[in-house]
C-alpha positions in Angstrom: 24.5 15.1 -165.8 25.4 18.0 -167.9 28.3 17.9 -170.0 29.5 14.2 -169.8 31.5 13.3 -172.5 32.4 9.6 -174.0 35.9 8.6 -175.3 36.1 5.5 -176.5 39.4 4.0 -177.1 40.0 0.9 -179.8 42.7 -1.3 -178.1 46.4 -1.1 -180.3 47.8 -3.6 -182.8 47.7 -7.2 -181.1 49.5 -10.1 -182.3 48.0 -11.8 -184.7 45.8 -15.2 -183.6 47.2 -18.8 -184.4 46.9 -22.0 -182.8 47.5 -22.2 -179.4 47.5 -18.9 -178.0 44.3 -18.1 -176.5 42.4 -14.9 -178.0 42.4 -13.7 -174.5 45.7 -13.4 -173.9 47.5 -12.0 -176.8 49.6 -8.9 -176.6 50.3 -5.4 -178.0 52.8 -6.1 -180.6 56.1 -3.6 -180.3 54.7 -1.8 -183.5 51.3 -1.4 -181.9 52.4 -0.3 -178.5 54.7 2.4 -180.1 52.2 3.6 -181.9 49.0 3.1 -179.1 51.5 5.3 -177.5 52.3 8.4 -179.7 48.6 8.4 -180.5 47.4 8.7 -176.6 50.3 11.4 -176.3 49.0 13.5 -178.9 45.3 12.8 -177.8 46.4 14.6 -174.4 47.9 17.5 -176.5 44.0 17.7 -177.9 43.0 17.4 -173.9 41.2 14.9 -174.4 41.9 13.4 -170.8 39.5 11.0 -169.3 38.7 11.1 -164.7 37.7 7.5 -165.0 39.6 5.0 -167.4 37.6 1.0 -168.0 39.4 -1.6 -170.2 38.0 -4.4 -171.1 40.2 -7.5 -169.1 41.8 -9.0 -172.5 45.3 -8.4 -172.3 45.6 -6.1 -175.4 43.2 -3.8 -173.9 44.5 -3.8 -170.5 48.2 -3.1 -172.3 46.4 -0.3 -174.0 44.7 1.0 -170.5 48.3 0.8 -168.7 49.7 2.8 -171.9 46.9 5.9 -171.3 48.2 6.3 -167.3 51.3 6.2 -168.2 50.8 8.6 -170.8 49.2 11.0 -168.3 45.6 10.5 -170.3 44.2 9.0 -167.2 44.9 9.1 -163.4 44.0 4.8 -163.1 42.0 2.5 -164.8 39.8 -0.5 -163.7 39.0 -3.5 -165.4 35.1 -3.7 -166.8 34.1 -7.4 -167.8 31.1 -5.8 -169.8 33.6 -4.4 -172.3 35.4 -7.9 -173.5 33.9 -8.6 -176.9 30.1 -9.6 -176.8 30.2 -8.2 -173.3 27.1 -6.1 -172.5 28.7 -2.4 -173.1 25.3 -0.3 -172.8 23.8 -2.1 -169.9 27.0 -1.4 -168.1 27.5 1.6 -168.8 23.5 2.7 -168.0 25.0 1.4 -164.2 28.3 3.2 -164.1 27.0 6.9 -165.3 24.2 6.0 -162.3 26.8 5.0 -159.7 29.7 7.2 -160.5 30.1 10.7 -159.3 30.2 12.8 -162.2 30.2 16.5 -162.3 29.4 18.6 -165.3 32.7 18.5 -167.8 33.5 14.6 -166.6 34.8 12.1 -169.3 34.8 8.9 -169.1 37.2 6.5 -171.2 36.5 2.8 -172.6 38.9 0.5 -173.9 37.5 -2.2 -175.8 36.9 -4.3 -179.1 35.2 -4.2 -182.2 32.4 -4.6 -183.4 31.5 -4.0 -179.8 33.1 0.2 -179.7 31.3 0.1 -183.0 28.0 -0.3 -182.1 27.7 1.0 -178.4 28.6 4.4 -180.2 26.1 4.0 -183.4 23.4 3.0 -180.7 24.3 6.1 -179.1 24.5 8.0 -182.1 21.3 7.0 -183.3 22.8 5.4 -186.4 22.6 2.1 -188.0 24.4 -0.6 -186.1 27.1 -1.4 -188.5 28.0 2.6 -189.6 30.6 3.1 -187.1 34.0 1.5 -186.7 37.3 2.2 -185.1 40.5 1.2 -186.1 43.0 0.4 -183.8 43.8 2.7 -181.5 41.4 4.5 -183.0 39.0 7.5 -181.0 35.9 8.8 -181.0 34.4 11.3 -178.5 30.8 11.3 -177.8 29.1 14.0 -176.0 26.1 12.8 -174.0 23.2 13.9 -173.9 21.9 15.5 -170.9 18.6 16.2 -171.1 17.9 11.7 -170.5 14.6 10.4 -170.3 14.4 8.0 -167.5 14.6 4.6 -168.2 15.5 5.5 -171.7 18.7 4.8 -173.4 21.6 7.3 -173.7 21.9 9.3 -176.7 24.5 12.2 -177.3 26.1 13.6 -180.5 29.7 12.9 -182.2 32.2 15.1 -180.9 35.2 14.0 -182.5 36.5 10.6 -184.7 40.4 10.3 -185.3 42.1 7.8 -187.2 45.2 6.8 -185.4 46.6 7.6 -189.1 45.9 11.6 -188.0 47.9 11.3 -184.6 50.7 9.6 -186.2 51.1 12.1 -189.2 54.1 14.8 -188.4 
């Protein structure tokens, strides 16, 4: 599986969380959908199009999956329970770069949480679990690496991290 490629996607500004509205459910605010979108627009201008979109199913991640199609970042996305927060991230995706057909130069997008993002790419990365976090609507592009030992977990090497402060800049 040469040349696979990891974006990870940080879900945009949500509401905040109060009493009686369930963590699950809250929503994109306006500022954080205007601004989940300018950043995936100017994440396709860097081509950094995904084949195969997966959002976590909370609704501020799903809002932020919808956002990258219709942006034109990704053809569809599909919901992955593994990516809601405290989900199990690197066991699912061991079983979708093993069941998904993936030719050399594939990427493969995640929409999810933190600390979760976080620390599915520092386990990649070989780093510390703690050194890595994305803001929202934050990226970061992980290049995987190929040459897997079987059974073994996947490693690959930082490709690219962007603030969504970079995207946003004129």
């Amino acid at each position: 599986m040469a040349g696979i490629e990891l974006l990870l996607l940080r879900h945009g500004i949500a509401e905040e969380r109060r009493s009686g509205l369930d963590d699950e459910a809250r929503n994109l605010t306006a500022e954080g959908r205007m601004r989940t979108e300018t950043v995936l627009r100017r994440a396709r201008i860097l081509d950094l199009d995904v084949q195969f979109l997966f959002s976590s199913p909370l609704t501020r991640a799903r809002q932020t999956a919808e956002i990258a199609v219709a942006v034109g970042l990704a053809p569809s996305w599909q919901a992955a329970a593994a990516l809601a927060p405290g989900g199990d991230g690197p066991g699912w995706l061991e079983a979708c770069l093993g069941s998904l057909p993936l030719p050399p130069g594939s990427r493969i997008g995640l929409v999810g949480h933190e600390p979760d993002l976080g620390l599915l790419a520092a386990q990649l990365l070989g780093a510390r679990p703690g050194a890595i976090a994305l803001r929202k609507a934050g990226l970061l592009l992980v290049s995987l690496d190929p040459l897997k030992e079987p059974g073994g977990p996947w490693k690959g090497q930082l490709s690219l991290l962007l603030r969504p402060r970079i995207l946003l800049a004129d």
